[in-house]
Backbone as a printed PyTorch tensor [residue, N CA C, xyz], in Angstrom:
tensor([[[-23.3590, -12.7020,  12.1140],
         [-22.0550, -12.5040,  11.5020],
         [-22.2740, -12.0890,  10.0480]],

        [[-21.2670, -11.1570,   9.7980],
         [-21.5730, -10.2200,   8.0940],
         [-20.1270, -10.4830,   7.7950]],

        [[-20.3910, -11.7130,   6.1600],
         [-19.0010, -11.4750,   5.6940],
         [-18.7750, -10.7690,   4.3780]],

        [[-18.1150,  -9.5990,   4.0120],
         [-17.6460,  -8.6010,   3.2120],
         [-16.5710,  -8.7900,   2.4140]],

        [[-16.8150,  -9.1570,   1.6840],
         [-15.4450,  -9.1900,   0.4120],
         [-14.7690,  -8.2530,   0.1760]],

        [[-13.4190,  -8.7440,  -0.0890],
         [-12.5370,  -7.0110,  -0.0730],
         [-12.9110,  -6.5370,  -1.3670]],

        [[-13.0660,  -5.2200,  -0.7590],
         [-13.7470,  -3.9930,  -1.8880],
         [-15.1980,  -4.1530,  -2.0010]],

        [[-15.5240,  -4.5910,  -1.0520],
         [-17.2900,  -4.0150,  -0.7690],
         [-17.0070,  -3.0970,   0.2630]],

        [[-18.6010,  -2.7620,   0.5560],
         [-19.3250,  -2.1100,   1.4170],
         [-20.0230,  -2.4560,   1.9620]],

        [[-20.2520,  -2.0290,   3.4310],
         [-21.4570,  -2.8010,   4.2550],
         [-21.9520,  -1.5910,   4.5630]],

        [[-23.4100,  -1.3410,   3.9840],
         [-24.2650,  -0.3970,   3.9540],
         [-25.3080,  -0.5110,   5.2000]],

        [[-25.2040,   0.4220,   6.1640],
         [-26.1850,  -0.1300,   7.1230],
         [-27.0390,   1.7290,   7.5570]],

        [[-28.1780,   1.5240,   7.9640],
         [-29.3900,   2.6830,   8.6280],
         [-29.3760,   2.4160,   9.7990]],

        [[-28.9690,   3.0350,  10.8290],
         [-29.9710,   2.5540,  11.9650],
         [-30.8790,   3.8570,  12.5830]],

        [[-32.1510,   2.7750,  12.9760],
         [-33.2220,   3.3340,  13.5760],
         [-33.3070,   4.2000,  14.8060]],

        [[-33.9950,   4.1200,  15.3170],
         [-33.7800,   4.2630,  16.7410],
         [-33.5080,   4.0600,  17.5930]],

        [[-33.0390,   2.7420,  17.8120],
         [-32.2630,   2.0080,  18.8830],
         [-30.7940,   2.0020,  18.5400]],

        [[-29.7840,   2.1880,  19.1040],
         [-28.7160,   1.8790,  19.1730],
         [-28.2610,   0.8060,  18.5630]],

        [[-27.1430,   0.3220,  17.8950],
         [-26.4480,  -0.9060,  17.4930],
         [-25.2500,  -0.8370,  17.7560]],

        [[-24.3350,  -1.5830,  17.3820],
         [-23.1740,  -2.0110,  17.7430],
         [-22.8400,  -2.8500,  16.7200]],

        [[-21.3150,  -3.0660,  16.0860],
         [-20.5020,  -3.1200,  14.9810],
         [-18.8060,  -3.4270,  15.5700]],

        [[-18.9120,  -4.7020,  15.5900],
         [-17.2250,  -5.2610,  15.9950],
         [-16.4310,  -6.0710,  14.5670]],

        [[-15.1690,  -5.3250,  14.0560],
         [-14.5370,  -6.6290,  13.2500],
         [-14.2170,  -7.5740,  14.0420]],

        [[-14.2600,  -8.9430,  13.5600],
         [-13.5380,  -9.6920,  14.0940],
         [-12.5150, -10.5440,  13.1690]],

        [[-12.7430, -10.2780,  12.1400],
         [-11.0890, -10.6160,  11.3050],
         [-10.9480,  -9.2350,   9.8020]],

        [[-10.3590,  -9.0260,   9.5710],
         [-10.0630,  -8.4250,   7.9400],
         [ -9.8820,  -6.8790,   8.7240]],

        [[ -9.6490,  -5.9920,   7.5730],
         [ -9.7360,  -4.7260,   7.5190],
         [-10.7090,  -3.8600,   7.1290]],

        [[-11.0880,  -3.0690,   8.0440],
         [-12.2190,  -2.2920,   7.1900],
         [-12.0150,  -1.0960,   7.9180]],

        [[-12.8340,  -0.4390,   7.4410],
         [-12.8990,   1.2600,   7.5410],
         [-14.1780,   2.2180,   7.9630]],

        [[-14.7670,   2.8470,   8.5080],
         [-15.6970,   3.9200,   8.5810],
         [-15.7380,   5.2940,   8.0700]],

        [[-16.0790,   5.7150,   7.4790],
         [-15.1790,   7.7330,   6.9000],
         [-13.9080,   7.4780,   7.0830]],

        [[-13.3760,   6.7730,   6.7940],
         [-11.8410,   6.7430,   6.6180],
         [-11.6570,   6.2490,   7.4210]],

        [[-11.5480,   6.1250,   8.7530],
         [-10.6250,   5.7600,   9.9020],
         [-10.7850,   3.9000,  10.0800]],

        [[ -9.5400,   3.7160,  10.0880],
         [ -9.6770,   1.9100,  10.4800],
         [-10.1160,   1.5100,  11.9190]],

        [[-10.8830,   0.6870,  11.8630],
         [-11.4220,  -0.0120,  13.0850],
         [-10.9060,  -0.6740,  13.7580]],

        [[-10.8490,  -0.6200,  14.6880],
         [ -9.9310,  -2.1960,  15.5270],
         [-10.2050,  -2.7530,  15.5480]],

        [[ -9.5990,  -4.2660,  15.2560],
         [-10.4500,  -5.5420,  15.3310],
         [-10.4220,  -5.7220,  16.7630]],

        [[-11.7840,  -6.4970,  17.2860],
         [-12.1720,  -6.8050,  18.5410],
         [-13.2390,  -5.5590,  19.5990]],

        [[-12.8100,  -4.3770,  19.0490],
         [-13.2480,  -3.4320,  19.4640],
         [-15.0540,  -3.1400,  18.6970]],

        [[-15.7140,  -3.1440,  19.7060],
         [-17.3540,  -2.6800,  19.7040],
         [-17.8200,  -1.4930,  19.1980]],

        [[-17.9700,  -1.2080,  18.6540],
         [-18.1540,   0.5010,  18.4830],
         [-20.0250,   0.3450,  17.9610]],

        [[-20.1500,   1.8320,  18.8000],
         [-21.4110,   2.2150,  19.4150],
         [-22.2870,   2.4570,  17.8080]],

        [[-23.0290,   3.0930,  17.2680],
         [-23.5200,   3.2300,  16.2220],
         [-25.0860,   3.4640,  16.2890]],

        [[-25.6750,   4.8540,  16.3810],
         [-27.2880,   5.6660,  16.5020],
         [-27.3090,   6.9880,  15.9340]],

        [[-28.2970,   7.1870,  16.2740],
         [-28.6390,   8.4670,  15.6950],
         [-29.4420,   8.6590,  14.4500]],

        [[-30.2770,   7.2650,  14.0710],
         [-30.9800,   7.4460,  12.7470],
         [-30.0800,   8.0250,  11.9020]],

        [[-28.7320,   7.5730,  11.4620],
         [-27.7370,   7.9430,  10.7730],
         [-27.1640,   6.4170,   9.5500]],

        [[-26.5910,   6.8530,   8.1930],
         [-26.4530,   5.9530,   7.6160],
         [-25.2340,   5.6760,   7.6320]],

        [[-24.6490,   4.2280,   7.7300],
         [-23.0290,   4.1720,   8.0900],
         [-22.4960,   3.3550,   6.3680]],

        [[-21.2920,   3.5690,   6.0000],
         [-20.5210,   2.5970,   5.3070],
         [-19.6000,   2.2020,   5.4990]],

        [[-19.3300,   0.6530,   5.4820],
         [-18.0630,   0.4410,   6.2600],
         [-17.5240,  -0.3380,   5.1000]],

        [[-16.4800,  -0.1010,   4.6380],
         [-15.6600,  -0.4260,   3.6180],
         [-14.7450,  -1.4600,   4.4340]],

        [[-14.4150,  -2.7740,   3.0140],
         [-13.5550,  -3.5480,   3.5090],
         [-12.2540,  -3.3480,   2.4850]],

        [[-11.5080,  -3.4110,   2.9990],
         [-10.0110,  -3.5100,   2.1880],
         [ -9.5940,  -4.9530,   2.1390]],

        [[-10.1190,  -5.6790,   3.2200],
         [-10.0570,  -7.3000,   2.7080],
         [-11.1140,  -7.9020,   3.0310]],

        [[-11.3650,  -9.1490,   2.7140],
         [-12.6050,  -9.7700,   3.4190],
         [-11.9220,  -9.7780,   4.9830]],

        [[-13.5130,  -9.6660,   5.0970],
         [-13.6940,  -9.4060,   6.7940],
         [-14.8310,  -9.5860,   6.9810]],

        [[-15.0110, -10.2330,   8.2800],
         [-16.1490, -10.5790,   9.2850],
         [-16.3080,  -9.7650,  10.3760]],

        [[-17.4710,  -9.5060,  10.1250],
         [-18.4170,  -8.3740,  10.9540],
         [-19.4150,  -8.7310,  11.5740]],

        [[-19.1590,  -8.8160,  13.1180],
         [-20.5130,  -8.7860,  14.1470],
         [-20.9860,  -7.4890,  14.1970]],

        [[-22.5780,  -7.8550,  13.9100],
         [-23.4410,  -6.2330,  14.3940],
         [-24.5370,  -7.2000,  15.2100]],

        [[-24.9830,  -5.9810,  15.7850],
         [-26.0040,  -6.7770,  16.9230],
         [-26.9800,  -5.3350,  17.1120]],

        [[-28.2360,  -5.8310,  17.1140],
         [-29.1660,  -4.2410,  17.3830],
         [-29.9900,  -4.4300,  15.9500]],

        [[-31.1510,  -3.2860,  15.6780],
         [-31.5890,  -3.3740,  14.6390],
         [-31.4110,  -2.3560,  14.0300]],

        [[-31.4950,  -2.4680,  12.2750],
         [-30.9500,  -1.7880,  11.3630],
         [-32.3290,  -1.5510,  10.2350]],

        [[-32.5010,  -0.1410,  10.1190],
         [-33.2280,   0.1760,   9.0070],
         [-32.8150,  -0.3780,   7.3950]],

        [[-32.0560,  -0.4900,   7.3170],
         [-31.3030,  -1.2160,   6.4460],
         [-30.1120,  -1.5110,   6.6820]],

        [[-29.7650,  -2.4840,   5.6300],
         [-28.7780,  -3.5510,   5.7090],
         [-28.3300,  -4.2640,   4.9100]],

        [[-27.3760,  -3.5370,   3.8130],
         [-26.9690,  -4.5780,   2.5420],
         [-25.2160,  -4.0580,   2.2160]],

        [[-25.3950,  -4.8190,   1.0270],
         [-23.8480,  -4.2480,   0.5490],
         [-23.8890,  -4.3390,  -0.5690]],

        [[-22.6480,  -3.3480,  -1.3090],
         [-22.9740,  -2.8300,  -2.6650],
         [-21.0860,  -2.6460,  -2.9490]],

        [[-21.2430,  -2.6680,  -4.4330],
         [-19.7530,  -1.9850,  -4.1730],
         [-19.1140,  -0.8570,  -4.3410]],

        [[-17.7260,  -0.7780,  -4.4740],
         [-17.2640,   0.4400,  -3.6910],
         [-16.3750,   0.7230,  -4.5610]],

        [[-16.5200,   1.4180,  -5.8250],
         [-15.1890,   1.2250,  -6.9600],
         [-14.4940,   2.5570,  -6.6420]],

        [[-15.0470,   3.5580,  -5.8420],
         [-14.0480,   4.6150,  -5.6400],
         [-13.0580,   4.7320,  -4.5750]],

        [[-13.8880,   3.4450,  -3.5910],
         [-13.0250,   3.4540,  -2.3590],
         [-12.0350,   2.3050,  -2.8380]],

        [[-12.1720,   1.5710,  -3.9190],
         [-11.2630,   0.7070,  -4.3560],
         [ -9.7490,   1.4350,  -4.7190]],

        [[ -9.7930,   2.3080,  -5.6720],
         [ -9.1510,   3.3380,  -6.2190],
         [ -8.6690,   4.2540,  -4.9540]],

        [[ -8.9650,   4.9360,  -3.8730],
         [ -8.6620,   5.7350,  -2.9970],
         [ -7.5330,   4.6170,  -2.3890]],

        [[ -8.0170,   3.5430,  -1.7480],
         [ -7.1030,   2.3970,  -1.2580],
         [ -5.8970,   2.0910,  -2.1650]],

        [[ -6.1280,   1.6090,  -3.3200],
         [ -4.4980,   2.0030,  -3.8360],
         [ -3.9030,   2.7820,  -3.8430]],

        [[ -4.1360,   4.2650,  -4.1850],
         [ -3.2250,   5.4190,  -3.6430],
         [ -2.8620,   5.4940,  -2.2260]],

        [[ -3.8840,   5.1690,  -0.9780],
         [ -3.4320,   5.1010,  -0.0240],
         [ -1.9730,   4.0930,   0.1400]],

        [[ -2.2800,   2.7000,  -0.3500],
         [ -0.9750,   1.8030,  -0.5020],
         [ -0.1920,   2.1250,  -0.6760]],

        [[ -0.0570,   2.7540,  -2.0480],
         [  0.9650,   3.3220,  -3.2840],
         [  2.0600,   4.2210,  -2.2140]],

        [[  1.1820,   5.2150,  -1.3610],
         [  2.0560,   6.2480,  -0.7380],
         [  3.1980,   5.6990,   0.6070]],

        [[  2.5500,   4.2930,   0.8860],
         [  3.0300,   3.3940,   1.9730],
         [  4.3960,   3.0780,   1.2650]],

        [[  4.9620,   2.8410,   0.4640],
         [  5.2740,   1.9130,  -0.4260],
         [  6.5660,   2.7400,  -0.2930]]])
């Protein structure tokens, strides 16, 4: 279990094996698009992922990862309020 404070990032590599990446509470994001909570999503290709949280959120990943940290995210902080702002 990976827990993410809103307005981080969960910085992950994966190798060659396949992984897998489920929220199971909060909001977060991939290239923009929101995730469903509960929903598994697939994740390969020796490709680097960021998954932005808009709130804290808990994250199951399962599989192995060339890397694996988190850092923060002050532009996706800023993009997320305008996104709000336009809700509003």
């Amino acid at each position: 279990m990976e827990v993410v404070e809103s307005g981080r990032e969960l910085r992950l590599q994966v190798g060659d094996n396949p992984a897998t990446v489920k929220v199971i509470s909060g909001i977060a994001e991939c290239f923009g698009a929101e995730l469903v909570p509960g929903k598994q999503y697939s994740i390969q290709g020796k490709q680097s992922y960021g998954i932005f949280c808009k709130s804290d959120s808990k994250l199951e990943l399962n599989g192995t990862f060339k890397y694996r940290g988190q850092g923060d995210a002050p532009e996706n902080k800023e993009h997320t309020k305008l996104h709000w702002f336009d809700i509003i």
